[in-house]
HTML snippet that shows the backbone in 3Dmol.js (N, CA, C, O; Angstrom):
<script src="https://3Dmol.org/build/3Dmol-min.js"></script>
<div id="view" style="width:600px;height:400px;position:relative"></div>
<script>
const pdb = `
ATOM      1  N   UNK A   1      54.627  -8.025  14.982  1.00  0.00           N
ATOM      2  CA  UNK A   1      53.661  -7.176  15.654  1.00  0.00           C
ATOM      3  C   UNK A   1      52.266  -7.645  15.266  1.00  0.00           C
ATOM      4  O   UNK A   1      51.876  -7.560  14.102  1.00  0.00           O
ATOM      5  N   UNK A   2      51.574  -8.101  16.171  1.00  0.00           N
ATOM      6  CA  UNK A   2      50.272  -8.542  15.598  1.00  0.00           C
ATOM      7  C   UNK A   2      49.143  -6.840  15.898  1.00  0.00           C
ATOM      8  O   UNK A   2      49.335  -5.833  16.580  1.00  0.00           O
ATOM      9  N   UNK A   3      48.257  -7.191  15.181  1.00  0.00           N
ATOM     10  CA  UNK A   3      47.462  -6.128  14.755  1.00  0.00           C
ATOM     11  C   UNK A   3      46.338  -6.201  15.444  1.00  0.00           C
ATOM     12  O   UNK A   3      46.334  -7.394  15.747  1.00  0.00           O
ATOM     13  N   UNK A   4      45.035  -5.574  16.063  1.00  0.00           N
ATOM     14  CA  UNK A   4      44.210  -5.436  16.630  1.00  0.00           C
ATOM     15  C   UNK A   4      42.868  -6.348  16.240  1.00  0.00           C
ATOM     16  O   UNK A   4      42.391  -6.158  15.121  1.00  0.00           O
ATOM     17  N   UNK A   5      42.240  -7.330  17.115  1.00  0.00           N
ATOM     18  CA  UNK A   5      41.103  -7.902  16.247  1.00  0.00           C
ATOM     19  C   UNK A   5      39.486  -7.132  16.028  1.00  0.00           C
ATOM     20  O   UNK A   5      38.733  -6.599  16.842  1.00  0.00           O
ATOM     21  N   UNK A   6      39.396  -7.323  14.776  1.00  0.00           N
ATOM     22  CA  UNK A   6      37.893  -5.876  14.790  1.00  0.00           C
ATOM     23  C   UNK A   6      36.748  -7.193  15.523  1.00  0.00           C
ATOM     24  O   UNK A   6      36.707  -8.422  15.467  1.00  0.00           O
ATOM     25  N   UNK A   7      35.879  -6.053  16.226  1.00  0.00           N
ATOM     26  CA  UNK A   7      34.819  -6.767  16.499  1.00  0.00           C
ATOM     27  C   UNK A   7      33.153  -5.716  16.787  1.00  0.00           C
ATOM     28  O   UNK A   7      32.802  -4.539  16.860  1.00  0.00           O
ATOM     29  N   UNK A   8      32.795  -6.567  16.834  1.00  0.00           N
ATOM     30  CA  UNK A   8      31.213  -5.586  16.789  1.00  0.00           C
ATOM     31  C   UNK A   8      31.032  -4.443  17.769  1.00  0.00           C
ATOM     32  O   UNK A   8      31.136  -4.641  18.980  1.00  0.00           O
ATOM     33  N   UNK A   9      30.785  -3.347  17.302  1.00  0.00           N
ATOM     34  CA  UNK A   9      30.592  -2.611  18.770  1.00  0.00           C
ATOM     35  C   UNK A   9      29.250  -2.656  19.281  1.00  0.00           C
ATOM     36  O   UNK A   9      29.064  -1.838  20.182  1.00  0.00           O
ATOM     37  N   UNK A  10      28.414  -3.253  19.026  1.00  0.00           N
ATOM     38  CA  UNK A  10      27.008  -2.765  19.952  1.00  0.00           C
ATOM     39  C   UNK A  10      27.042  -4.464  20.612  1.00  0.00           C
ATOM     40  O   UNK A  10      26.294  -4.765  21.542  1.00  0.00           O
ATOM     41  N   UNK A  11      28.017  -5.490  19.982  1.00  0.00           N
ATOM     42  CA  UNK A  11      27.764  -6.773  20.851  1.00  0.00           C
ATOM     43  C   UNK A  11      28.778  -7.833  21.276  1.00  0.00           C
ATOM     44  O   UNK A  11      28.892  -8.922  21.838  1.00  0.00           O
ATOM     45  N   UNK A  12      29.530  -6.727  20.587  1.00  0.00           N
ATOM     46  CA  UNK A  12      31.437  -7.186  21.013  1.00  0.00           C
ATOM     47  C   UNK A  12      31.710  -8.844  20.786  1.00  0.00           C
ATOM     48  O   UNK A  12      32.500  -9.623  21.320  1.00  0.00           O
ATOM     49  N   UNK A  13      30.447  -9.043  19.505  1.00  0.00           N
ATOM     50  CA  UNK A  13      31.160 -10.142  18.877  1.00  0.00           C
ATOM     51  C   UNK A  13      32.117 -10.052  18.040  1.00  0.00           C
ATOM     52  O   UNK A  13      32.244  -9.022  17.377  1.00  0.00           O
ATOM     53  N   UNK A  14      33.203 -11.387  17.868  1.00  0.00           N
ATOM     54  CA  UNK A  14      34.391 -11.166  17.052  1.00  0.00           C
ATOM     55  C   UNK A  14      34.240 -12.506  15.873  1.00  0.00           C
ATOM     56  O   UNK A  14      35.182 -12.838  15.152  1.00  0.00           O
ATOM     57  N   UNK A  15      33.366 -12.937  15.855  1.00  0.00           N
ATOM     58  CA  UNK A  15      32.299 -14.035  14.880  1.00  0.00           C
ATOM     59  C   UNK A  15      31.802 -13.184  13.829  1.00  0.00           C
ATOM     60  O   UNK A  15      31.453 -12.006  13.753  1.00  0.00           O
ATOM     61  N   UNK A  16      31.894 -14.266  12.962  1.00  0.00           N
ATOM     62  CA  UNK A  16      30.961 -13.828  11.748  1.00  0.00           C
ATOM     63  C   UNK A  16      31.552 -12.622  10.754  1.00  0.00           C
ATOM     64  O   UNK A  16      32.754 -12.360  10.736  1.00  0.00           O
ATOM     65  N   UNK A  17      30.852 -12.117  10.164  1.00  0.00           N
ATOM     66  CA  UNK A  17      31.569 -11.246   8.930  1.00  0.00           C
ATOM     67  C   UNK A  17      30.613 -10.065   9.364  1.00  0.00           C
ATOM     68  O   UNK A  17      29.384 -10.010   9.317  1.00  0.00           O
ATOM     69  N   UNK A  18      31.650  -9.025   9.855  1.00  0.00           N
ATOM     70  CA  UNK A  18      32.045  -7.513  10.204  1.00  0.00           C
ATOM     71  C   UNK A  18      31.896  -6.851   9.066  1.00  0.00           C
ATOM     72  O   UNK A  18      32.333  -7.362   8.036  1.00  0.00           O
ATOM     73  N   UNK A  19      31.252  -5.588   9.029  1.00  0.00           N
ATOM     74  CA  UNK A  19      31.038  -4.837   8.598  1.00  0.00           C
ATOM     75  C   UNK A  19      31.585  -3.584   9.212  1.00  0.00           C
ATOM     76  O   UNK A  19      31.693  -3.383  10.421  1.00  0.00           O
ATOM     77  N   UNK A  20      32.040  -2.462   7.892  1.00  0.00           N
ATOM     78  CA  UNK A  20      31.884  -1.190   8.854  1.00  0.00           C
ATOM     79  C   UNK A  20      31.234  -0.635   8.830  1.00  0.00           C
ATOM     80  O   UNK A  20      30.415  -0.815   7.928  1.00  0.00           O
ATOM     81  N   UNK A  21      31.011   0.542   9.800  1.00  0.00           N
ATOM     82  CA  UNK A  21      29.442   1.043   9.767  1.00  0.00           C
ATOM     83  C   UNK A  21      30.093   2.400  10.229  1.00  0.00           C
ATOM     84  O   UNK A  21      29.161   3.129  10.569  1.00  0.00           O
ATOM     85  N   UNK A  22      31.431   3.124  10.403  1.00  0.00           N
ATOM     86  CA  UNK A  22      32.190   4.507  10.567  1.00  0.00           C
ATOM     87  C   UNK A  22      33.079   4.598  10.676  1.00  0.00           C
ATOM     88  O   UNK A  22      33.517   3.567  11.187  1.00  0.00           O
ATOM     89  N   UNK A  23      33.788   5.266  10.510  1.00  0.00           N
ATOM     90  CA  UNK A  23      35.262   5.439  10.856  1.00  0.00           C
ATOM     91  C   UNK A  23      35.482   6.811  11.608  1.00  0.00           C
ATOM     92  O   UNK A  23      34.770   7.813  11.536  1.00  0.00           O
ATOM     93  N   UNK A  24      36.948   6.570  12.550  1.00  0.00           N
ATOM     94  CA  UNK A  24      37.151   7.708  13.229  1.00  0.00           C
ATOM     95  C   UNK A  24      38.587   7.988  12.568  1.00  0.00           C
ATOM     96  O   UNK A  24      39.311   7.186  11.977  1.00  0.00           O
ATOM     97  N   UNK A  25      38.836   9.592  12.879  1.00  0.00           N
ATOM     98  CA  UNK A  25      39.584  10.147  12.580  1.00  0.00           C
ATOM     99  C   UNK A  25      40.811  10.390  13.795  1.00  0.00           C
ATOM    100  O   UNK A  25      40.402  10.487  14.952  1.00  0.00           O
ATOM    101  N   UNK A  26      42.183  10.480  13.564  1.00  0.00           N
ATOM    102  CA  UNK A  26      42.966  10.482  15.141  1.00  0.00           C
ATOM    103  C   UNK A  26      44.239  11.325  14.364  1.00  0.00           C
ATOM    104  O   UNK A  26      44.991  11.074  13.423  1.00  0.00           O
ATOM    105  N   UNK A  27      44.074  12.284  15.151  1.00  0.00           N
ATOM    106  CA  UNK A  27      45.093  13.816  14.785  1.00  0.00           C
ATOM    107  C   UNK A  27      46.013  13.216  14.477  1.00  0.00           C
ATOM    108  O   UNK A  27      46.240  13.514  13.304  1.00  0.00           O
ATOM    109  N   UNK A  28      47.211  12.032  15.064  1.00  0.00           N
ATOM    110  CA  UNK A  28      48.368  11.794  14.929  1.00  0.00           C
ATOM    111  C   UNK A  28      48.626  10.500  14.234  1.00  0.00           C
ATOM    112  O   UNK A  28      49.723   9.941  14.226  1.00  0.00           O
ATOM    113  N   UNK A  29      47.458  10.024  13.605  1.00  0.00           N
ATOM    114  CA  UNK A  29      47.742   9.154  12.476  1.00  0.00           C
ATOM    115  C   UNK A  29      46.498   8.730  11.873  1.00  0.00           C
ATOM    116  O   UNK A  29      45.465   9.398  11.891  1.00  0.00           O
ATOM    117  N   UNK A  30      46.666   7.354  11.224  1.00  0.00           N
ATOM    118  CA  UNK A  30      45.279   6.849  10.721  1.00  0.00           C
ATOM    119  C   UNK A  30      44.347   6.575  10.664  1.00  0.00           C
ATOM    120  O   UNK A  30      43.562   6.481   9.720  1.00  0.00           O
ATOM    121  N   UNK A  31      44.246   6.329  12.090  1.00  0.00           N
ATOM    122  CA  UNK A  31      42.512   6.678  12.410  1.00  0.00           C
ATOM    123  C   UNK A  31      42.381   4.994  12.567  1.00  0.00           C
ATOM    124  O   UNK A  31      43.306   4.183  12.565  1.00  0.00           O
ATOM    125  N   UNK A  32      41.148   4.775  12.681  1.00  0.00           N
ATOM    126  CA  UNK A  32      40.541   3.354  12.880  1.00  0.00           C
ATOM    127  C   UNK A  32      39.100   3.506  11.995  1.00  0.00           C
ATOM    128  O   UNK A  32      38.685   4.518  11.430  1.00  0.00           O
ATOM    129  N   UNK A  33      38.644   2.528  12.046  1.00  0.00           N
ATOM    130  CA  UNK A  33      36.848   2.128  11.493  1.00  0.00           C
ATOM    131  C   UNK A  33      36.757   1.062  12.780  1.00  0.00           C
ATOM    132  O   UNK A  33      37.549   0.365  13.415  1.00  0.00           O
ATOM    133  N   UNK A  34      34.805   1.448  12.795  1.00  0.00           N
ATOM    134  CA  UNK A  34      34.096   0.876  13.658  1.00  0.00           C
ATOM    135  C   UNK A  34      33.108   0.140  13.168  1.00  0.00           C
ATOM    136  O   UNK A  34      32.245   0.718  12.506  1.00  0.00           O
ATOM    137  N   UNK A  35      33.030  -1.134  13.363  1.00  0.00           N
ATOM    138  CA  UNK A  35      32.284  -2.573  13.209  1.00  0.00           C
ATOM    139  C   UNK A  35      30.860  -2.794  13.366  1.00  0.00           C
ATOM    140  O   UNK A  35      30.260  -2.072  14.162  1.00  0.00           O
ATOM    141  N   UNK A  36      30.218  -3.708  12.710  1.00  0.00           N
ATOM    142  CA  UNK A  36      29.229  -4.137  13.449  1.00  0.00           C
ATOM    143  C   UNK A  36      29.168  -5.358  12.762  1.00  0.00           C
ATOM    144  O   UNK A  36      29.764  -5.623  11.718  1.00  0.00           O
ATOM    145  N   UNK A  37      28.478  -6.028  13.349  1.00  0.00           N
ATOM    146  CA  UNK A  37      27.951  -8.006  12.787  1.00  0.00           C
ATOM    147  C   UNK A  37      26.554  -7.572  12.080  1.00  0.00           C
ATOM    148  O   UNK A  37      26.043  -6.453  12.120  1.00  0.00           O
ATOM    149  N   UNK A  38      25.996  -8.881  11.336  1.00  0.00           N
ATOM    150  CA  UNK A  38      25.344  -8.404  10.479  1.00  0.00           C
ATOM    151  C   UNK A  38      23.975  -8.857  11.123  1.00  0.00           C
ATOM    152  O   UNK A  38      22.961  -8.928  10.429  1.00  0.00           O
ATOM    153  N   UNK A  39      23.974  -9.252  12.875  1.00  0.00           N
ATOM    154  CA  UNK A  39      22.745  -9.052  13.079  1.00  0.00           C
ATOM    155  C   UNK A  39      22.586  -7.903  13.915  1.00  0.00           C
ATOM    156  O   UNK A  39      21.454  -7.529  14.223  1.00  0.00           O
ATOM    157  N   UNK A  40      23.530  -7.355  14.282  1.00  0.00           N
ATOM    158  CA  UNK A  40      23.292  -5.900  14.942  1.00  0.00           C
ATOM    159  C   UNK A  40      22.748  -5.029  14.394  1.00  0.00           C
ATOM    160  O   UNK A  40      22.073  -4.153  14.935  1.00  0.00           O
ATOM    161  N   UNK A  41      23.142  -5.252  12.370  1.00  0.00           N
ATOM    162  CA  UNK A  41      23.013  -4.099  11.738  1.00  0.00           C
ATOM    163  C   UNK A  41      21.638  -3.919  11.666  1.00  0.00           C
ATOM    164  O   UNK A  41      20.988  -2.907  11.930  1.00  0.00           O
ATOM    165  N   UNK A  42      21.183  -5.249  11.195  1.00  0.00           N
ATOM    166  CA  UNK A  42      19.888  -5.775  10.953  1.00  0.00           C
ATOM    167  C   UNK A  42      18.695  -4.797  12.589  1.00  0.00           C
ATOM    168  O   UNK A  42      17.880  -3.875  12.589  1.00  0.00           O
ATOM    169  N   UNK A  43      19.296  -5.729  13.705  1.00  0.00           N
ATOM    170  CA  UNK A  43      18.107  -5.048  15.009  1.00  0.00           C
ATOM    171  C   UNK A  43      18.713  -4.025  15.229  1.00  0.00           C
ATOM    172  O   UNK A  43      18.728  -4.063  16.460  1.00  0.00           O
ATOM    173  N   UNK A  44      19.462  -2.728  14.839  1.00  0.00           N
ATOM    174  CA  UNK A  44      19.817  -1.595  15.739  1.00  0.00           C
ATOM    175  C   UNK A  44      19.327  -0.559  13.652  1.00  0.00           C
ATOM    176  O   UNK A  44      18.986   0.602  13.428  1.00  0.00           O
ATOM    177  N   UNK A  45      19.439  -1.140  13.179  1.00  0.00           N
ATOM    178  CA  UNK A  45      19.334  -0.479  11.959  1.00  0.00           C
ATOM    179  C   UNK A  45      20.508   0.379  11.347  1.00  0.00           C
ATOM    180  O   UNK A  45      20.407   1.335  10.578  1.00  0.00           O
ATOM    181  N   UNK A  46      21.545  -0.142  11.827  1.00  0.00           N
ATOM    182  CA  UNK A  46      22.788   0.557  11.346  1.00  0.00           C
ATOM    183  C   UNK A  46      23.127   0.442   9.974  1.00  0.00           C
ATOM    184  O   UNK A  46      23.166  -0.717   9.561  1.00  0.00           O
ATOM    185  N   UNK A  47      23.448   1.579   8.945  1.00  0.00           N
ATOM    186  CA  UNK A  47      23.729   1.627   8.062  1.00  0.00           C
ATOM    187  C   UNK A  47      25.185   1.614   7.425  1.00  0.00           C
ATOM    188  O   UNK A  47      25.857   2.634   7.581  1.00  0.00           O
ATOM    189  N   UNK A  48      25.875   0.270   6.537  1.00  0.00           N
ATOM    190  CA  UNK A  48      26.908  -0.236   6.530  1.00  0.00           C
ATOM    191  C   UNK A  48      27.222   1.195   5.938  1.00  0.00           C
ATOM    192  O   UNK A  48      26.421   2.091   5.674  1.00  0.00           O
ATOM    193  N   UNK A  49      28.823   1.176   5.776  1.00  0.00           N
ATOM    194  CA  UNK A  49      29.343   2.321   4.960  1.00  0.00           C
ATOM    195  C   UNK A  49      29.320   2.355   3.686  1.00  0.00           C
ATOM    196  O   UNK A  49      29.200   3.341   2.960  1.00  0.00           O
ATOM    197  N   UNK A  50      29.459   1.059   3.355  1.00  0.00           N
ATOM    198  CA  UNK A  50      28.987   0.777   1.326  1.00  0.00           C
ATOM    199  C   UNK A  50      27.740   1.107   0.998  1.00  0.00           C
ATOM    200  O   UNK A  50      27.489   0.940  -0.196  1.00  0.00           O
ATOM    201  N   UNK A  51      26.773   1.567   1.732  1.00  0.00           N
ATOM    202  CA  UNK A  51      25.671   2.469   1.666  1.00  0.00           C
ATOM    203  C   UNK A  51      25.363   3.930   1.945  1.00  0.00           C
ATOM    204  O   UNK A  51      24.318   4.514   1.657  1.00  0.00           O
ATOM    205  N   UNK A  52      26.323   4.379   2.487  1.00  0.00           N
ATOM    206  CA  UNK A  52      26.270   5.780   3.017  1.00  0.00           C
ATOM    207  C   UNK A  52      26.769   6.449   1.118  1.00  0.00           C
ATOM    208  O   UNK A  52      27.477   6.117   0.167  1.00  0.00           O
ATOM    209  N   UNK A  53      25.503   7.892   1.669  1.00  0.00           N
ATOM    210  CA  UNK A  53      25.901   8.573   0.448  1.00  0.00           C
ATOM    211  C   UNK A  53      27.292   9.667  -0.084  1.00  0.00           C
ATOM    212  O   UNK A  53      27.922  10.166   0.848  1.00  0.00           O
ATOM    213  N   UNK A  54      27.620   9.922  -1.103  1.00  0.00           N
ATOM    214  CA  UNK A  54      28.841  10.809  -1.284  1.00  0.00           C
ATOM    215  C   UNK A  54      28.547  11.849  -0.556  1.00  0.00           C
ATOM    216  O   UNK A  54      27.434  12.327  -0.337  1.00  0.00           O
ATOM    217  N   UNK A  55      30.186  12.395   0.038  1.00  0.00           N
ATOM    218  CA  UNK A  55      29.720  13.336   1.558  1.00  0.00           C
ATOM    219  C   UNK A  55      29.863  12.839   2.519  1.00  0.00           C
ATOM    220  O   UNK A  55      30.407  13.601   3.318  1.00  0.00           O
ATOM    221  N   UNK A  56      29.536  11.368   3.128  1.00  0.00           N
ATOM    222  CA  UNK A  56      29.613  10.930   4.033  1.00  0.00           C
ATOM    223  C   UNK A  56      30.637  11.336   4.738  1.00  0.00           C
ATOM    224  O   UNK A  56      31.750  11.518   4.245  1.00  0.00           O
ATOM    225  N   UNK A  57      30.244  11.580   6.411  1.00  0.00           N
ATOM    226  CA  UNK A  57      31.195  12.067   7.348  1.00  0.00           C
ATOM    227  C   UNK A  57      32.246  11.173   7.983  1.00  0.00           C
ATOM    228  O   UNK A  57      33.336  11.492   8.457  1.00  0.00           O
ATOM    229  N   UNK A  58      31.664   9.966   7.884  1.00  0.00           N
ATOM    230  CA  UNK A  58      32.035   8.604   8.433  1.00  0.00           C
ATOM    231  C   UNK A  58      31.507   8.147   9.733  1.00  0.00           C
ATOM    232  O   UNK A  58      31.888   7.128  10.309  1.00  0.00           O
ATOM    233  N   UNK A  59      30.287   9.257  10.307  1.00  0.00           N
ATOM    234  CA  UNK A  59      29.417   9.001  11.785  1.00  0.00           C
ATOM    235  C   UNK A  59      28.841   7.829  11.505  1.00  0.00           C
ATOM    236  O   UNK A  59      28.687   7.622  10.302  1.00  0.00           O
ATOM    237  N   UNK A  60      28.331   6.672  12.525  1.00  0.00           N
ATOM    238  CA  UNK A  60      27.978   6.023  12.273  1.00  0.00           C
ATOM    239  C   UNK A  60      26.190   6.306  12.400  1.00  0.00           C
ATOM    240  O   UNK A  60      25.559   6.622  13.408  1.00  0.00           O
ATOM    241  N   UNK A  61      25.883   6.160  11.554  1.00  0.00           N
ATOM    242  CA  UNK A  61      23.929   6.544  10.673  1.00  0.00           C
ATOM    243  C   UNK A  61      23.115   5.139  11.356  1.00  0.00           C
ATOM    244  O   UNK A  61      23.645   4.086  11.712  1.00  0.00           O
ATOM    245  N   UNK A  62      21.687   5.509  11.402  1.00  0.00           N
ATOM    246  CA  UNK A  62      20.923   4.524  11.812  1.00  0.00           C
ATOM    247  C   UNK A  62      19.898   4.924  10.664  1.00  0.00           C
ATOM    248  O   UNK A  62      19.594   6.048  10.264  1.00  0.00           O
ATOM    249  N   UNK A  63      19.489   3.767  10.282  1.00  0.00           N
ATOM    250  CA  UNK A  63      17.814   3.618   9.201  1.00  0.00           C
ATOM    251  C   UNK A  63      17.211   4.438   9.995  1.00  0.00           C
ATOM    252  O   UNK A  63      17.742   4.724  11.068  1.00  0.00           O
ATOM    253  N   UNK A  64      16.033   4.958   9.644  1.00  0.00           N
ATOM    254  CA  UNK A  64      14.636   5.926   9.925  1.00  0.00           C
ATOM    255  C   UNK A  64      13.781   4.697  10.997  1.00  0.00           C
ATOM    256  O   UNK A  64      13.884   3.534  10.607  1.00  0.00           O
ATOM    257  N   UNK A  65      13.146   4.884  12.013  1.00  0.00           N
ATOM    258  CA  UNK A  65      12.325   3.784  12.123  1.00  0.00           C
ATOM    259  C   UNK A  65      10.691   3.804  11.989  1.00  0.00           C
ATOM    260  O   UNK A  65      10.049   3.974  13.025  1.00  0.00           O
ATOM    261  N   UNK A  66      10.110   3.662  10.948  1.00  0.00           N
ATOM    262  CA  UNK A  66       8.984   4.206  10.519  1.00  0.00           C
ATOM    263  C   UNK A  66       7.853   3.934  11.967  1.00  0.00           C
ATOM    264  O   UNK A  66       7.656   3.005  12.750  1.00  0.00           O
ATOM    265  N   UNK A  67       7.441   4.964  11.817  1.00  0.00           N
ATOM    266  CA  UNK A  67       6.343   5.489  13.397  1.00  0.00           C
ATOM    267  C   UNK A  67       6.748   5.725  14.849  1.00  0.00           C
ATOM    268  O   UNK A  67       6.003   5.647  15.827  1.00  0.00           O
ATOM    269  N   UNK A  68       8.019   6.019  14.836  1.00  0.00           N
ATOM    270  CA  UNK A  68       8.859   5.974  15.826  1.00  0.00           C
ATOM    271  C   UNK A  68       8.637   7.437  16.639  1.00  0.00           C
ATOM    272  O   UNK A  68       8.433   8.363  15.854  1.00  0.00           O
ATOM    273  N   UNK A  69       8.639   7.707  17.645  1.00  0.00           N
ATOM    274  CA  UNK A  69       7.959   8.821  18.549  1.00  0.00           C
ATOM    275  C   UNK A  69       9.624   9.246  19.104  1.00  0.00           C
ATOM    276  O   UNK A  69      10.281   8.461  19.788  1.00  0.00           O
ATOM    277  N   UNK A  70      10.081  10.451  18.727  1.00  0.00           N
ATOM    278  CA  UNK A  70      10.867  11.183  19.592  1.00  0.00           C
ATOM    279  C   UNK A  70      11.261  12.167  19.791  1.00  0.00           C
ATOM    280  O   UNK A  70      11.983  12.356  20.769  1.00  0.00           O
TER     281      UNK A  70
END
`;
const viewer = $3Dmol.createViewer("view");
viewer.addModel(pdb, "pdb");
viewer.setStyle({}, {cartoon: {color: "spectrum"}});
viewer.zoomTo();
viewer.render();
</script>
């Protein structure tokens, strides 16, 4: 049985070294985690999960963007 390949979600690359950046939860079993490449993380400001603080929900978080209007 081969297994699912992870790949970036904001650029659906399957290159390079993946990160996770959330995980989802699924009533009837284990759930999955969701990806990103490490230049997505970089231009979208996504915050890997080895950074999220204790508590974490597993949503996937974006950096602050300093002067940002919204």
């Amino acid at each position: 049985m081969s297994g699912m390949v992870p790949f970036c979600g904001w650029c659906r690359t399957v290159l390079g070294e993946l990160v996770v950046v959330g995980f989802v939860e699924a009533n009837s079993g284990p759930g999955w985690s969701r990806h990103a490449c490490g230049g997505c993380v970089d231009a979208f400001g996504i915050v890997p999960a080895d950074e999220q603080p204790v508590g974490w929900r597993g949503e996937v978080t974006y950096r602050p963007t300093v002067g940002a209007v919204r």
